[in-house]
N, C-alpha and C positions, 0 to 999 in steps of 0.2 A: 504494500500500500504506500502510495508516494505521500509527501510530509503536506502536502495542501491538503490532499484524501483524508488523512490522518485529519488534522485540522476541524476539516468539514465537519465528519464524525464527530469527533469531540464538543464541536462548538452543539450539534445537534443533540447529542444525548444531555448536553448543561441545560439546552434549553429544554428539552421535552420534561427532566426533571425536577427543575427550577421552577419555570415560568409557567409551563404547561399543565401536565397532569394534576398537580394540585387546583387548578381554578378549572380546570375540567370538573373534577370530582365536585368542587364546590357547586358551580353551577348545576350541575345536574341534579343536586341534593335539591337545591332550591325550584326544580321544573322546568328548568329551559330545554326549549326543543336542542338537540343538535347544530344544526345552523346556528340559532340564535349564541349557544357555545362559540363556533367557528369564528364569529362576528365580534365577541367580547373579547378573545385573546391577543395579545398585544403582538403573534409573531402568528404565523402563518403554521395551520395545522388543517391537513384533510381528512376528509369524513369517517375514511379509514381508520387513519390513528385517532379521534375520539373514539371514534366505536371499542377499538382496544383499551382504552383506558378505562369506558366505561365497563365494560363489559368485566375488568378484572376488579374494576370498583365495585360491581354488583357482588360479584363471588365474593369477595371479602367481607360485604355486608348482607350478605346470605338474600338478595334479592335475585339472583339463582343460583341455585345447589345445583351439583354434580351428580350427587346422590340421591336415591329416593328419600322422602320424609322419613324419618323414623329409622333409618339405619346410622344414625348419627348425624347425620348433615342437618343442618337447622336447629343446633341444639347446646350448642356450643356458650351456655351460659348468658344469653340473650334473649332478648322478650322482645315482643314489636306492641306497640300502642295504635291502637285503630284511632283518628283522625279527622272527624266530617268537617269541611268548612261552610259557613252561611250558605251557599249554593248547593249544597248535597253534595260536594264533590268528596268523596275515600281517599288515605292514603292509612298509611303505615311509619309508623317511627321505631326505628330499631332503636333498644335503649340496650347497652352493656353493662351487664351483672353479676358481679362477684356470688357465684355460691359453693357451700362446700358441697352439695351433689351435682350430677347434668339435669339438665330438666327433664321431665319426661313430660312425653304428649301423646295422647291417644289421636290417630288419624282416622278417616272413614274417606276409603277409596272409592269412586263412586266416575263412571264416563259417562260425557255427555252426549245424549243423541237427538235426531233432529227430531223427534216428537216431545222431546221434553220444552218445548216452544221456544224461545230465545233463549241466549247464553246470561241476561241479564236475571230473566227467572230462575235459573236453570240455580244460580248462583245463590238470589233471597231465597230459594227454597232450603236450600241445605247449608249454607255459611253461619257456621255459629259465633265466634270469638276471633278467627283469627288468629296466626297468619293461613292461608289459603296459599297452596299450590295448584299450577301446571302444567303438566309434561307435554312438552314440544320438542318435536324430531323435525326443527327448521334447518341443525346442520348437513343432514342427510340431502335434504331437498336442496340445500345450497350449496352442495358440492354436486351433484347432479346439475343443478340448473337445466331442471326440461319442462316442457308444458304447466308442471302445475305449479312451480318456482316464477316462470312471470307471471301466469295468474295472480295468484299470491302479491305481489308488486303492484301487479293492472291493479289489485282492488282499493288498495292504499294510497293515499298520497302528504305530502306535508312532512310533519317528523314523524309520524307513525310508518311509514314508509320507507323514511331514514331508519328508525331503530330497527325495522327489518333488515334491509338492506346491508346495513354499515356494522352492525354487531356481527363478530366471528363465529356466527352460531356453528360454522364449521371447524370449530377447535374442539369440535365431539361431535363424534357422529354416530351416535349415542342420544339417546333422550337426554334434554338437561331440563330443571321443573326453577319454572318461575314462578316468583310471587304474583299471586293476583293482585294486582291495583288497579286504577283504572285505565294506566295507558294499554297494559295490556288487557283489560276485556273489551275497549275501546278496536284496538283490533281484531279480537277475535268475533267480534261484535261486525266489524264488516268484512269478515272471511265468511259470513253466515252464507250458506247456499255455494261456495266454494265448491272445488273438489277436495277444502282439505280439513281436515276434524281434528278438533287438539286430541292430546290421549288420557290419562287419567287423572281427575281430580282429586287433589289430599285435602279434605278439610280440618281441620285442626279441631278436637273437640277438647280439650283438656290442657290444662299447663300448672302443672304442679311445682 
């Protein structure tokens, strides 16, 4: 690697460091689309690298597990706080907590299908406490990229389009299970009638 190469490099990983990934993470906490991320950084980062950062920001704050519920992942000494704002809008607040046991939580696994009427009912019907998982096998379909991968894109647009798009859901190609909030039932919300069905739902009935 010649000494400007070198350079480059270096100057790039201070900034993605430094500058970068931290106001990433911030901003995303706080709800900014993608773009609007893009748009507030002081150096120039594409779609791609948010999406990496968010996406390893998620894992870290279990907004997705790797693993199914209940086999350890999601449990890790943390609680989330359900969140409505004036507008009805859901989120969740991961709060970090010291205890001397793991938590335990009883899940109830439960898929959705199209007669149980929309993915909004589908949801008040069975969501008790929170957190809420589910499993999507979008890295599969996103290393594939065929027919039902641009669909999936065709139905979306804005950030919801970007979080598809731009997150490495192909770094598993494997199911990985996300937290229900509203960006994502917001999409799955207009995958409705798709060719594509999320897989199975964890709802959380317990947390001791």
């Amino acid at each position: 690697m010649s000494e400007n190469k070198y350079f480059e490099k270096a100057l790039s990983d201070m900034k993605d460091s430094f500058a970068g990934t931290d106001g990433i993470k911030h901003l995303a906490d706080l709800g900014y689309s993608m773009r609007d991320i893009q748009k507030s950084l002081d150096f120039p980062f594409s779609l791609e690298k948010i999406g990496r950062v968010i996406w390893n920001h998620h894992i870290a704050n279990e907004t997705i597990l790797l693993k199914t519920p209940g086999s350890g992942a999601g449990e890790s000494g943390s609680r989330f706080i359900k969140k409505v704002d004036a507008f009805g809008k859901q989120s969740f607040i991961r709060i970090s907590e010291q205890k001397t046991m793991p938590s335990e939580r009883t899940w109830k696994k439960l898929v959705f299908r199209r007669d149980d009427g929309s993915i909004r009912e589908f949801l008040n019907s069975y969501s008790v406490c929170g957190p809420d998982y589910v499993s999507l096998d979008l890295g599969l379909l996103k290393t594939r990229k065929d027919a039902l991968w641009d669909e999936l894109l065709s139905l979306l647009d804005g950030d919801e389009r970007d979080y598809i798009e731009f997150l490495p859901w192909d770094n598993s190609l494997s199911s990985v299970y996300h937290l229900v909030d509203d960006r994502i039932v917001g999409i799955l919300e207009h995958l409705e009638g798709s060719g594509y069905m999320p897989g199975v739902f964890y709802f959380a009935l317990m947390d001791v």
